[in-house]
Biopython code that builds the backbone (N, CA, C, O; Angstrom):
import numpy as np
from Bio.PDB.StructureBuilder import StructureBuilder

atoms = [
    (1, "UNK", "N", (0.855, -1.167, 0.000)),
    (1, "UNK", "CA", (0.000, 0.000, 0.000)),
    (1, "UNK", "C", (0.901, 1.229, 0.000)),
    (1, "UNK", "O", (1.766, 1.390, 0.861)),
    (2, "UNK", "N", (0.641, 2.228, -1.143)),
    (2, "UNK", "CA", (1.644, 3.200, -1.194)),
    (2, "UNK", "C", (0.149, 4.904, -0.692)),
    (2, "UNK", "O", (-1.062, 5.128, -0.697)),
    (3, "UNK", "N", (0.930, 5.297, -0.499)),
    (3, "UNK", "CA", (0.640, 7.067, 0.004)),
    (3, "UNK", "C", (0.240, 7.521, -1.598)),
    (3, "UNK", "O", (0.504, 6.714, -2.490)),
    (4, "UNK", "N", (-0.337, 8.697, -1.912)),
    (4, "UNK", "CA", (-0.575, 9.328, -3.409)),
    (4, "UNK", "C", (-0.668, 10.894, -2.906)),
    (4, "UNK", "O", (-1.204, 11.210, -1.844)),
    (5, "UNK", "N", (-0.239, 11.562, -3.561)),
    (5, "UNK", "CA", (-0.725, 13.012, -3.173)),
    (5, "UNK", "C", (-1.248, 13.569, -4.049)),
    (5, "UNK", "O", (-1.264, 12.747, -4.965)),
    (6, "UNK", "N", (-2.008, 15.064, -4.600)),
    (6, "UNK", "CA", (-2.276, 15.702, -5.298)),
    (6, "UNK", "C", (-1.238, 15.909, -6.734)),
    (6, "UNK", "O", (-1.600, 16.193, -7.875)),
    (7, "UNK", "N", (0.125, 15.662, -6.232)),
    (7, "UNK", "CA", (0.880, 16.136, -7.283)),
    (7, "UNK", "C", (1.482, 14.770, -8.350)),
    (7, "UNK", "O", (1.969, 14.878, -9.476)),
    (8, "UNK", "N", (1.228, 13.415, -7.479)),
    (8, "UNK", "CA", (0.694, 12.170, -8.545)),
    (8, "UNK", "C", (-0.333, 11.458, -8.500)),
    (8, "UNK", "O", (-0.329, 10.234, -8.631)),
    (9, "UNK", "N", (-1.434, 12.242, -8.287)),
    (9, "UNK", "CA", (-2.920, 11.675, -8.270)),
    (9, "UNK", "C", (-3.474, 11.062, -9.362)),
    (9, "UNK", "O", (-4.335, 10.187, -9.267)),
    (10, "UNK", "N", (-2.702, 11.772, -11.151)),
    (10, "UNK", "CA", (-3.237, 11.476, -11.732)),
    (10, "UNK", "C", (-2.425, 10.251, -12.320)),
    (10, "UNK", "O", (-2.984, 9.196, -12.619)),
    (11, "UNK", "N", (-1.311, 10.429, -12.438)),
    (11, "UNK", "CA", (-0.072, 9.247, -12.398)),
    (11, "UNK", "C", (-0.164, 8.069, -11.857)),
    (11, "UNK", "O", (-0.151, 7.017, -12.497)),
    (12, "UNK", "N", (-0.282, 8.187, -10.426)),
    (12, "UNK", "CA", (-0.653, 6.965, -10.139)),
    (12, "UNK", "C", (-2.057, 6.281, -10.200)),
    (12, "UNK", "O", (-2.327, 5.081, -10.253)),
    (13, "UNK", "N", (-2.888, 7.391, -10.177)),
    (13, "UNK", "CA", (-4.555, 6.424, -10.037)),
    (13, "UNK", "C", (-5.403, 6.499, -11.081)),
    (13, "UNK", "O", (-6.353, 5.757, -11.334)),
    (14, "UNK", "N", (-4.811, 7.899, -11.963)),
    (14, "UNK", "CA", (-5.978, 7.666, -13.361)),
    (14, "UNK", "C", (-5.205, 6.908, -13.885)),
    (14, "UNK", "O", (-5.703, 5.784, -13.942)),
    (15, "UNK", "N", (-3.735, 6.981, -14.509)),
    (15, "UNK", "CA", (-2.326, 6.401, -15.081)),
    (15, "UNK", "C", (-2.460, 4.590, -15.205)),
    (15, "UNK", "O", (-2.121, 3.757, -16.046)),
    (16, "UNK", "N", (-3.185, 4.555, -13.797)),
    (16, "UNK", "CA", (-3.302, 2.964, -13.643)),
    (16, "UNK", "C", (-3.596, 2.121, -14.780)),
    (16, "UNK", "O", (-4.444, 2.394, -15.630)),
    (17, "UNK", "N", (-2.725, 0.887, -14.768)),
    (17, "UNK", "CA", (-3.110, -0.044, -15.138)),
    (17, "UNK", "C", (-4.325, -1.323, -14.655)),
    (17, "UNK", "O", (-5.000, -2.143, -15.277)),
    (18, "UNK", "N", (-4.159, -0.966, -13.271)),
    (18, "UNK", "CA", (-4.982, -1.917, -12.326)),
    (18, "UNK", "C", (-5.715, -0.928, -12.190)),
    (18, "UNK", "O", (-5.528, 0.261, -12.449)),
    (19, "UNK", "N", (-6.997, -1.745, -11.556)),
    (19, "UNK", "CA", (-8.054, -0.839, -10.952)),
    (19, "UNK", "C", (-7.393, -0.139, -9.493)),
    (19, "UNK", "O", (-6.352, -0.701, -9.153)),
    (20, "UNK", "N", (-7.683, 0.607, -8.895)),
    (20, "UNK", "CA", (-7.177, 1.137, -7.688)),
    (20, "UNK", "C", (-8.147, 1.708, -6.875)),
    (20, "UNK", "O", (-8.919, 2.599, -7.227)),
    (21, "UNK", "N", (-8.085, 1.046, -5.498)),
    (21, "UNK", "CA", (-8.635, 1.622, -4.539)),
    (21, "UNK", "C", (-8.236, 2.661, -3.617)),
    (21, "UNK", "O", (-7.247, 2.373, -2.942)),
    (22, "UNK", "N", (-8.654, 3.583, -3.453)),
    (22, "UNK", "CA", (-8.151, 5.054, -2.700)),
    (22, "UNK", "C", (-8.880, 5.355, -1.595)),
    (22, "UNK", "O", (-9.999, 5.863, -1.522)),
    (23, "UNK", "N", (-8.117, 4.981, -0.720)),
    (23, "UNK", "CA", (-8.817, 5.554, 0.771)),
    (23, "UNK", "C", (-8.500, 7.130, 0.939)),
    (23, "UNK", "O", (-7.336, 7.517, 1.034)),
    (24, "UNK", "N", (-9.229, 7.720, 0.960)),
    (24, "UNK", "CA", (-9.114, 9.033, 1.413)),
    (24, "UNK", "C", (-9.349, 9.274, 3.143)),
    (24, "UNK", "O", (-10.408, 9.119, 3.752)),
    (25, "UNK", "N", (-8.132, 9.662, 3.658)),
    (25, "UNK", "CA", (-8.010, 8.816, 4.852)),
    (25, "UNK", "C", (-7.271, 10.729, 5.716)),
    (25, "UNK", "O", (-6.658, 11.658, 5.189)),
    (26, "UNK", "N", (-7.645, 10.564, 6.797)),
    (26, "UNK", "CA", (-6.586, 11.769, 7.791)),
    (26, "UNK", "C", (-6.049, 11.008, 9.024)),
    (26, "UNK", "O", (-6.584, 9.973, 9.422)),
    (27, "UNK", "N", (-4.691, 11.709, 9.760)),
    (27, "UNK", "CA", (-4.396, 10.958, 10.824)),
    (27, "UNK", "C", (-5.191, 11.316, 11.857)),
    (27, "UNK", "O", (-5.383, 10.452, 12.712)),
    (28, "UNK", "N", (-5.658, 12.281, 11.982)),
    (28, "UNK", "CA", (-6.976, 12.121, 13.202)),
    (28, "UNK", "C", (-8.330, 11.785, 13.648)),
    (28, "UNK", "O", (-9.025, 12.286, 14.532)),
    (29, "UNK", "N", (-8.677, 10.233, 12.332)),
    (29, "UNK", "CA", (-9.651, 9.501, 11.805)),
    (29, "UNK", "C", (-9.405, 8.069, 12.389)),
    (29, "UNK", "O", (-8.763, 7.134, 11.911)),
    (30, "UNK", "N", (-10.293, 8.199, 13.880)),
    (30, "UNK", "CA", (-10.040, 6.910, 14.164)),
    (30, "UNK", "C", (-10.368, 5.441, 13.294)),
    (30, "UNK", "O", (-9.686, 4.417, 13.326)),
    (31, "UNK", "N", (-11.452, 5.647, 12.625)),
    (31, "UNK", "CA", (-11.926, 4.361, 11.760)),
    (31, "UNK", "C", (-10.929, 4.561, 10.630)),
    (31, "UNK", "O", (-11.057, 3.702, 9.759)),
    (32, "UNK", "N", (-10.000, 5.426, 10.406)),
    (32, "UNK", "CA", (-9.631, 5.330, 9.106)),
    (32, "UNK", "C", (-8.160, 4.418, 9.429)),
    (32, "UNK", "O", (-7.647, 3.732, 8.545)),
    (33, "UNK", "N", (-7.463, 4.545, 11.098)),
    (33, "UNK", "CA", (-6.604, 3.878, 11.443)),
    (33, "UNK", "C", (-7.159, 2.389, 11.596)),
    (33, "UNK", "O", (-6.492, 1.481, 11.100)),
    (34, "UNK", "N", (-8.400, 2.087, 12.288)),
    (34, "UNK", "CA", (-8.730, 0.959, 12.553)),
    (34, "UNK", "C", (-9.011, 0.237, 10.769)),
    (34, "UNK", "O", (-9.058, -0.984, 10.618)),
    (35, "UNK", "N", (-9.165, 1.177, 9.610)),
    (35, "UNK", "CA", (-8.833, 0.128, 8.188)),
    (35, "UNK", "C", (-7.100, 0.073, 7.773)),
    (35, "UNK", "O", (-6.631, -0.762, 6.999)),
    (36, "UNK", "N", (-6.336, 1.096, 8.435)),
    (36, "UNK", "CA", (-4.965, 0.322, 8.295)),
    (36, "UNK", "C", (-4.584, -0.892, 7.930)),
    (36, "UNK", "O", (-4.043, -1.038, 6.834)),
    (37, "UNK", "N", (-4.768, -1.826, 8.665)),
    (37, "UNK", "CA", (-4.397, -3.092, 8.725)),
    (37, "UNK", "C", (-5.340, -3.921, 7.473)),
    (37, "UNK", "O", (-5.009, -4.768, 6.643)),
    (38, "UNK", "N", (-6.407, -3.373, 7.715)),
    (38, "UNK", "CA", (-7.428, -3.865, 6.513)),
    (38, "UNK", "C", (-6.411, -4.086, 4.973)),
    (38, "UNK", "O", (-6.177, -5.122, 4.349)),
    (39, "UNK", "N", (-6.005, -2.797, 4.737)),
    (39, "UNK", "CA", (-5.873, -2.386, 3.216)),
    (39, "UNK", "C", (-4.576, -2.608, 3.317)),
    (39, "UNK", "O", (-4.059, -2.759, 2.210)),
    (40, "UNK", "N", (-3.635, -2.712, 4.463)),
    (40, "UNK", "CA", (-2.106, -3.608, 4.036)),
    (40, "UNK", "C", (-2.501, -5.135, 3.529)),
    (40, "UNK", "O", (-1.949, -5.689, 2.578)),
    (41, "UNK", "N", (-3.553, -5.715, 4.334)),
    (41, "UNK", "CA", (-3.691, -7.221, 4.061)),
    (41, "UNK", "C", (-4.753, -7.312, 2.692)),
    (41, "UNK", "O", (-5.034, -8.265, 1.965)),
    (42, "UNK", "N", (-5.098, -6.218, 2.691)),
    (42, "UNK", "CA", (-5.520, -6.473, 0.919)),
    (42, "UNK", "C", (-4.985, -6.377, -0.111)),
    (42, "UNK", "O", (-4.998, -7.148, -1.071)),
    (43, "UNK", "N", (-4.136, -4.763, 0.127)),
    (43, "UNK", "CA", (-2.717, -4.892, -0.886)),
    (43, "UNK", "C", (-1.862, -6.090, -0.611)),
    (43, "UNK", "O", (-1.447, -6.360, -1.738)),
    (44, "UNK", "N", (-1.391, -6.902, 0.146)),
    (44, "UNK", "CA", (-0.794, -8.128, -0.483)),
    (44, "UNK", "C", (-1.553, -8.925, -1.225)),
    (44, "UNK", "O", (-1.011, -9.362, -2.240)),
    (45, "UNK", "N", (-2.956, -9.332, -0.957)),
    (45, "UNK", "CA", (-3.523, -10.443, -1.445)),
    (45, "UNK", "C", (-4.193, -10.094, -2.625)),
    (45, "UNK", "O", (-4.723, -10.761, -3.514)),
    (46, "UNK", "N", (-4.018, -8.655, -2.389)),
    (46, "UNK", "CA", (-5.105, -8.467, -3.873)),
    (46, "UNK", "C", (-4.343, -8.034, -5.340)),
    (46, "UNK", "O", (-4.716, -7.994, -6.512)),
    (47, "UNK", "N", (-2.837, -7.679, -4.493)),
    (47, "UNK", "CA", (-1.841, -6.796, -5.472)),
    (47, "UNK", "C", (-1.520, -7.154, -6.559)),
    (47, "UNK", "O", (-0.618, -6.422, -6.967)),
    (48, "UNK", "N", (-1.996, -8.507, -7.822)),
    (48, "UNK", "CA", (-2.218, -8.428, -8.995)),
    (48, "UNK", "C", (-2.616, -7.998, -9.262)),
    (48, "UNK", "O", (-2.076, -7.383, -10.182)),
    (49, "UNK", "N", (-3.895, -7.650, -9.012)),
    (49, "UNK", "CA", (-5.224, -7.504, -9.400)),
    (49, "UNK", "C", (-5.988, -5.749, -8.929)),
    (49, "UNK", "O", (-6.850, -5.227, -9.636)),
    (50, "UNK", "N", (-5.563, -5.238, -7.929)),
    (50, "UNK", "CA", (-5.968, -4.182, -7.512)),
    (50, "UNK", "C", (-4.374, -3.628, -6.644)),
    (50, "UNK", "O", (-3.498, -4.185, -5.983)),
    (51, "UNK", "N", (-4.658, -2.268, -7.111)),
    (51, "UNK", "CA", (-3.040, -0.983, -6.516)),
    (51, "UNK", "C", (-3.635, -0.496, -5.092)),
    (51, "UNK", "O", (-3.912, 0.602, -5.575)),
    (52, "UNK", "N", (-3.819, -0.442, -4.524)),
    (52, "UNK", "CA", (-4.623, 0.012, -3.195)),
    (52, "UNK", "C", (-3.835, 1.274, -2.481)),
    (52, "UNK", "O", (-2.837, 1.024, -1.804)),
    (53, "UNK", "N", (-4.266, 2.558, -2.630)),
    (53, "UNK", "CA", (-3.609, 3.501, -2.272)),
    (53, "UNK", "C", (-4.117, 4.592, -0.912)),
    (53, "UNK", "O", (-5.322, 4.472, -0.690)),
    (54, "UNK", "N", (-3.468, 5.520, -0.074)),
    (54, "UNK", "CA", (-4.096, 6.185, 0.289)),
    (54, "UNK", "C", (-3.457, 8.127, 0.129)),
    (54, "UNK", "O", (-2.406, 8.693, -0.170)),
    (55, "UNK", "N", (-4.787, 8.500, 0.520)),
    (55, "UNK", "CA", (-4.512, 10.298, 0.297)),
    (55, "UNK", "C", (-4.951, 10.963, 1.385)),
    (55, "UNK", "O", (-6.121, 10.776, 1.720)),
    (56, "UNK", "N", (-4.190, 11.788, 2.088)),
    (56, "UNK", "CA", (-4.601, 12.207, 3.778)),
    (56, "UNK", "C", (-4.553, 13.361, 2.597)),
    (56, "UNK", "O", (-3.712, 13.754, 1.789)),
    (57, "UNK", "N", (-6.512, 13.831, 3.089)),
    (57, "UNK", "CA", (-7.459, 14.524, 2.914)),
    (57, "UNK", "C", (-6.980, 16.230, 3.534)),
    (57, "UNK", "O", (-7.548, 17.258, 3.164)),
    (58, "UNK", "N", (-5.950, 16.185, 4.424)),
    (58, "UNK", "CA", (-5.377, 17.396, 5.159)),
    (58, "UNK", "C", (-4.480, 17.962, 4.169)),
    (58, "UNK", "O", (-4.729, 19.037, 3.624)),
    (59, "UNK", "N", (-3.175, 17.094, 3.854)),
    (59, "UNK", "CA", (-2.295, 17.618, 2.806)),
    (59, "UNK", "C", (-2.794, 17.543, 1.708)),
    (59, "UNK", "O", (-1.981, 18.237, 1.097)),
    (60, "UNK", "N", (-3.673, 17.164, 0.804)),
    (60, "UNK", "CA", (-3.861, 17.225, -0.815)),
    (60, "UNK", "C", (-5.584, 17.336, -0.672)),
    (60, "UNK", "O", (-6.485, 16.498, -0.714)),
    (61, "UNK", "N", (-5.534, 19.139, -0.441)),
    (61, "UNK", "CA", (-7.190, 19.081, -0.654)),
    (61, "UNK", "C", (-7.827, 19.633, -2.413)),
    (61, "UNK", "O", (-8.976, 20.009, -2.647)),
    (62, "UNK", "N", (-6.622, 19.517, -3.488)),
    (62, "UNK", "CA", (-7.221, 19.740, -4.524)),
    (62, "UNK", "C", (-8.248, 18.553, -4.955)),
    (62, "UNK", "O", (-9.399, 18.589, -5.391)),
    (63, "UNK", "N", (-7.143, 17.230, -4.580)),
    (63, "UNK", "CA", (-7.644, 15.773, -5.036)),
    (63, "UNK", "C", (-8.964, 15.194, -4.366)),
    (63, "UNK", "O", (-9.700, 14.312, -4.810)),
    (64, "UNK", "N", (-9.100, 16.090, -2.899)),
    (64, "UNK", "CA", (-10.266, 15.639, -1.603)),
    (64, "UNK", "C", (-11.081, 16.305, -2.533)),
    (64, "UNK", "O", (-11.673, 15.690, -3.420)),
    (65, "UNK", "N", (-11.175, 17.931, -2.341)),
    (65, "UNK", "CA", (-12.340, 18.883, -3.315)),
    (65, "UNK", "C", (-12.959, 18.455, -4.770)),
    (65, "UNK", "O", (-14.027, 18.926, -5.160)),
    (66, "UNK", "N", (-12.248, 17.586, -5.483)),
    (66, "UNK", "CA", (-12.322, 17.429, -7.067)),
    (66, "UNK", "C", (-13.143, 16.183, -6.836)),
    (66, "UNK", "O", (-14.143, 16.140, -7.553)),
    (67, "UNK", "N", (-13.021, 15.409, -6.221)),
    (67, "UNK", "CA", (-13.883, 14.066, -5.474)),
    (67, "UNK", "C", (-14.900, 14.536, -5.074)),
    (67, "UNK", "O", (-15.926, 13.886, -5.278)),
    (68, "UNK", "N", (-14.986, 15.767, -4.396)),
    (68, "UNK", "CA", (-16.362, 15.913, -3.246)),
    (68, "UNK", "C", (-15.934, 15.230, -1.877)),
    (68, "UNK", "O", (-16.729, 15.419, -0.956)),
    (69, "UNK", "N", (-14.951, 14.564, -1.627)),
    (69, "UNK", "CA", (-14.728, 13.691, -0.386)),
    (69, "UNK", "C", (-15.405, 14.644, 0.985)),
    (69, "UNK", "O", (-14.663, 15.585, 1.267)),
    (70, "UNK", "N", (-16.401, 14.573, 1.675)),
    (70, "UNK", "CA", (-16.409, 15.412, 2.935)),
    (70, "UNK", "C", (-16.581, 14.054, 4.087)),
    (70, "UNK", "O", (-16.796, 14.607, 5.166)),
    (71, "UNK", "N", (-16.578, 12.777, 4.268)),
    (71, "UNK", "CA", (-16.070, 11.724, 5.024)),
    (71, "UNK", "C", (-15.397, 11.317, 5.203)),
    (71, "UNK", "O", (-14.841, 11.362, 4.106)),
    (72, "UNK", "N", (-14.359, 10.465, 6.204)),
    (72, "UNK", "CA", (-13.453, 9.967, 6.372)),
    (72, "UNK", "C", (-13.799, 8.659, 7.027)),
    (72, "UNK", "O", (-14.483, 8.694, 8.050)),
    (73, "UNK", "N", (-13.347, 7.379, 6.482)),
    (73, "UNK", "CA", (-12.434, 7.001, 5.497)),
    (73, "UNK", "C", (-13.537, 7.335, 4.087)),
    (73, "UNK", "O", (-14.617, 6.799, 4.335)),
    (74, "UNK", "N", (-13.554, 7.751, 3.289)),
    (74, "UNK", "CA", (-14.105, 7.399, 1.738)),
    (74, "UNK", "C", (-13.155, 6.604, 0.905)),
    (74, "UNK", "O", (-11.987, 6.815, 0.576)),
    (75, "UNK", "N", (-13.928, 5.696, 0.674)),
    (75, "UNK", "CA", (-13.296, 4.694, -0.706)),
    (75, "UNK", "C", (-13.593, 4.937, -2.193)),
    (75, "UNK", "O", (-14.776, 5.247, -2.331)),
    (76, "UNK", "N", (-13.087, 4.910, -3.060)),
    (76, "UNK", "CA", (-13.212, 5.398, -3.963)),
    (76, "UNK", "C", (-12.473, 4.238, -4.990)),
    (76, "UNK", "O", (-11.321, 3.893, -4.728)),
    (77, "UNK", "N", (-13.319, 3.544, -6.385)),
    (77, "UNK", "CA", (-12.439, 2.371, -6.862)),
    (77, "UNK", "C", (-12.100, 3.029, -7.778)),
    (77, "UNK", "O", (-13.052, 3.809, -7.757)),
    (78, "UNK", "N", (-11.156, 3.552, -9.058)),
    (78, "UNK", "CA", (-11.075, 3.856, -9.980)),
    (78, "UNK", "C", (-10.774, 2.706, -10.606)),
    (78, "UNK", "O", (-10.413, 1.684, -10.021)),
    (79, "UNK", "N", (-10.917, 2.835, -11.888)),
    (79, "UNK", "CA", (-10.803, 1.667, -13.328)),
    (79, "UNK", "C", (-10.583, 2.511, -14.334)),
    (79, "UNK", "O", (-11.183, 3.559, -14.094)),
    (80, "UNK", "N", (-9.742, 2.577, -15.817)),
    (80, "UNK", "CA", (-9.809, 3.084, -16.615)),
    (80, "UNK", "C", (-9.615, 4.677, -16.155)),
    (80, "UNK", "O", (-9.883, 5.494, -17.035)),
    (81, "UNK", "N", (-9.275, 5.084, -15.155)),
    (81, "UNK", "CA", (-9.126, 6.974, -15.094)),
    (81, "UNK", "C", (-10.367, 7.415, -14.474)),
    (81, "UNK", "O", (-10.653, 8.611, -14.537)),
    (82, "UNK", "N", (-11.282, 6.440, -13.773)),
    (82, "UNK", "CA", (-12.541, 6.651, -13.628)),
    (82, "UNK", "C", (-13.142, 6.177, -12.427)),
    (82, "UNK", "O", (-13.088, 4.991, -12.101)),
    (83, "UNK", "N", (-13.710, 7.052, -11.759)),
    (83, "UNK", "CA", (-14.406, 6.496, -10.324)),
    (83, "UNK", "C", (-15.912, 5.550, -10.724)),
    (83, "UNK", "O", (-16.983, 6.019, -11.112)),
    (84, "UNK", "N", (-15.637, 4.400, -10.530)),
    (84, "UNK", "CA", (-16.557, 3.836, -10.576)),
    (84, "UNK", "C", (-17.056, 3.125, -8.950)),
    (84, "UNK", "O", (-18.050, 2.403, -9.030)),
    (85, "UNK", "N", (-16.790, 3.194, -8.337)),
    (85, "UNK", "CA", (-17.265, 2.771, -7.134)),
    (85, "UNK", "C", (-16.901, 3.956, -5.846)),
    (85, "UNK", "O", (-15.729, 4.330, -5.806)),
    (86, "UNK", "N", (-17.873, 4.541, -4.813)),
    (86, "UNK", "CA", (-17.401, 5.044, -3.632)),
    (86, "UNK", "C", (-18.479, 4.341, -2.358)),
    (86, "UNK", "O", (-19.492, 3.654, -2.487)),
    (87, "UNK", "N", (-17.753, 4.858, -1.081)),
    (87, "UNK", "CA", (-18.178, 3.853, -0.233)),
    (87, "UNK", "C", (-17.598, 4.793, 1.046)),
    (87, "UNK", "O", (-16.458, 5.253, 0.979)),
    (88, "UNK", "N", (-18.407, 5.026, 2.139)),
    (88, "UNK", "CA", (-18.076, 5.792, 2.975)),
    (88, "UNK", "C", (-18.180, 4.766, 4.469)),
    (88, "UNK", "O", (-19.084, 4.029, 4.863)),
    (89, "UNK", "N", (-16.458, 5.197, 5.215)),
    (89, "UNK", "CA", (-17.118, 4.223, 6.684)),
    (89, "UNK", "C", (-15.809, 2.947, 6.405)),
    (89, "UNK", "O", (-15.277, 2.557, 5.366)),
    (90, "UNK", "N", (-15.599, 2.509, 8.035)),
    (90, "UNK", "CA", (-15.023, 1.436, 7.631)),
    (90, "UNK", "C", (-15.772, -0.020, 7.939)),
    (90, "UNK", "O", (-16.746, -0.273, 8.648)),
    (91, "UNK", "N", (-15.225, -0.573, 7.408)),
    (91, "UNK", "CA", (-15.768, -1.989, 7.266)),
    (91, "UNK", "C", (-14.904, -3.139, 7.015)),
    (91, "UNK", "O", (-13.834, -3.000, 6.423)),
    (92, "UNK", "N", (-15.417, -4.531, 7.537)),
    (92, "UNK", "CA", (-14.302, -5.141, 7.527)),
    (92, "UNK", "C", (-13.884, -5.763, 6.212)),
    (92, "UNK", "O", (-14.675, -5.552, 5.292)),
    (93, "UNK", "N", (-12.560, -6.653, 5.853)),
    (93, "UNK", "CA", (-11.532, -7.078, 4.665)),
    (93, "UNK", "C", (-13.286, -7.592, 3.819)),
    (93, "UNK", "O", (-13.865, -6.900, 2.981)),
    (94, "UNK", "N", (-13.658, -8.602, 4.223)),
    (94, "UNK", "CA", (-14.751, -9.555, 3.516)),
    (94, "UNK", "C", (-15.582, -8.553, 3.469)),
    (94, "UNK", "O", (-16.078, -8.825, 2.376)),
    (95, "UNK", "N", (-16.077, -7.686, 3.773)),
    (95, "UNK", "CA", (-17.599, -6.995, 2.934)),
    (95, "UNK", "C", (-16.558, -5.783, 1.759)),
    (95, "UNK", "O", (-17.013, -5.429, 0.671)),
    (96, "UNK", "N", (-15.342, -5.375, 2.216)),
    (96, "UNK", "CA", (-14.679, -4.595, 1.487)),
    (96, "UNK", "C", (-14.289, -5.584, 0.313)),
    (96, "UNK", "O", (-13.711, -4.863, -0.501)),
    (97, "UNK", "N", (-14.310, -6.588, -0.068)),
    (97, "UNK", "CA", (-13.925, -7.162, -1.088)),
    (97, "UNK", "C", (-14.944, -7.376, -1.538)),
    (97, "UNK", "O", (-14.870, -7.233, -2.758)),
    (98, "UNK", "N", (-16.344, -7.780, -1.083)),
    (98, "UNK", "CA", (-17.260, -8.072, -1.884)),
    (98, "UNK", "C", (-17.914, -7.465, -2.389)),
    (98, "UNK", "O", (-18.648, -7.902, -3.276)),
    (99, "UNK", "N", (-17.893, -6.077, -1.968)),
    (99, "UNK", "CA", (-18.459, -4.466, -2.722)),
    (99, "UNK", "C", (-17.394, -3.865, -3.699)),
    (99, "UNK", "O", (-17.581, -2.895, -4.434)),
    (100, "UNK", "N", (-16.524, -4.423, -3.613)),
    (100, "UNK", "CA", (-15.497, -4.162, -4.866)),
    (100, "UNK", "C", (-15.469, -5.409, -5.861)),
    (100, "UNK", "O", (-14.499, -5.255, -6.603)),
    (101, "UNK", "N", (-16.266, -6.773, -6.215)),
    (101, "UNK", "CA", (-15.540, -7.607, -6.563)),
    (101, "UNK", "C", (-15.604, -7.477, -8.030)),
    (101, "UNK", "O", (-14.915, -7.986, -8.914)),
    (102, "UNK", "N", (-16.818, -6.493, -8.075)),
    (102, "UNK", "CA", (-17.473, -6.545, -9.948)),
    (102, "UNK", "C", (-16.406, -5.943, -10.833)),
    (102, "UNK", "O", (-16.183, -6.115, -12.032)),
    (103, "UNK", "N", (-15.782, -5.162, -9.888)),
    (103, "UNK", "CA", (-14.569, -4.459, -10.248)),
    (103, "UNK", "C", (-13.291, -4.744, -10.593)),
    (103, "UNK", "O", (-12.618, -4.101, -11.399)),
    (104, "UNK", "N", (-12.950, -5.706, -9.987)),
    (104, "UNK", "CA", (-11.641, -6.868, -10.227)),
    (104, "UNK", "C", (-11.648, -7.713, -11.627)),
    (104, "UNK", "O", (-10.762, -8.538, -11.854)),
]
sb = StructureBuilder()
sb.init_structure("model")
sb.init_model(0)
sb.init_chain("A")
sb.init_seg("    ")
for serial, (resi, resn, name, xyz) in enumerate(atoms, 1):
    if name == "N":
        sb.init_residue(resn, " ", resi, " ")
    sb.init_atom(name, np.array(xyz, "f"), 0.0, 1.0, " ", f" {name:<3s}", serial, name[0])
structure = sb.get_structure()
């Protein structure tokens, strides 16, 4: 699981080859620490198949504003340069994979 900021937002997540999931995440978001662990153990298992990234909503508010993001954690799947899935709240590995799977 890598970090993204405003200044390779589009590089790394429209740029993608894989679909990519983007937590839009801050460090003073307790549920967004309690999906930590979530989205390391998905980026290993999922990392053919899905880039799993995050963007603290504090430092890069062009990329938060251009989203609309006003929740924390927001998920967001891109495919093709394109948000096709968002999802607000955390939740655990198994319902987070199965609301993403159409996507994979």
């Amino acid at each position: 699981m890598s970090e993204v900021t405003d200044a390779d937002f589009e590089a790394e997540v429209i740029g993608s080859e894989l679909p990519v999931l983007v937590e839009f995440t801050a460090d003073w978001c307790p549920p967004c620490r309690q999906m930590a662990p979530v989205l390391r153990a998905l980026a290993a298992e999922e990392g053919e198949r899905l880039k799993v990234v995050q963007l603290d909503v504090d430092h890069n508010p062009g990329t938060t504003n251009a989203y609309k993001v006003l929740s924390m954690p927001t998920f967001m799947v891109f495919r093709g340069g394109e948000p096709v899935r968002s999802m607000v709240g955390a939740r655990p590995k198994r319902r987070l994979l199965e609301e993403i799977a159409d996507v994979l």
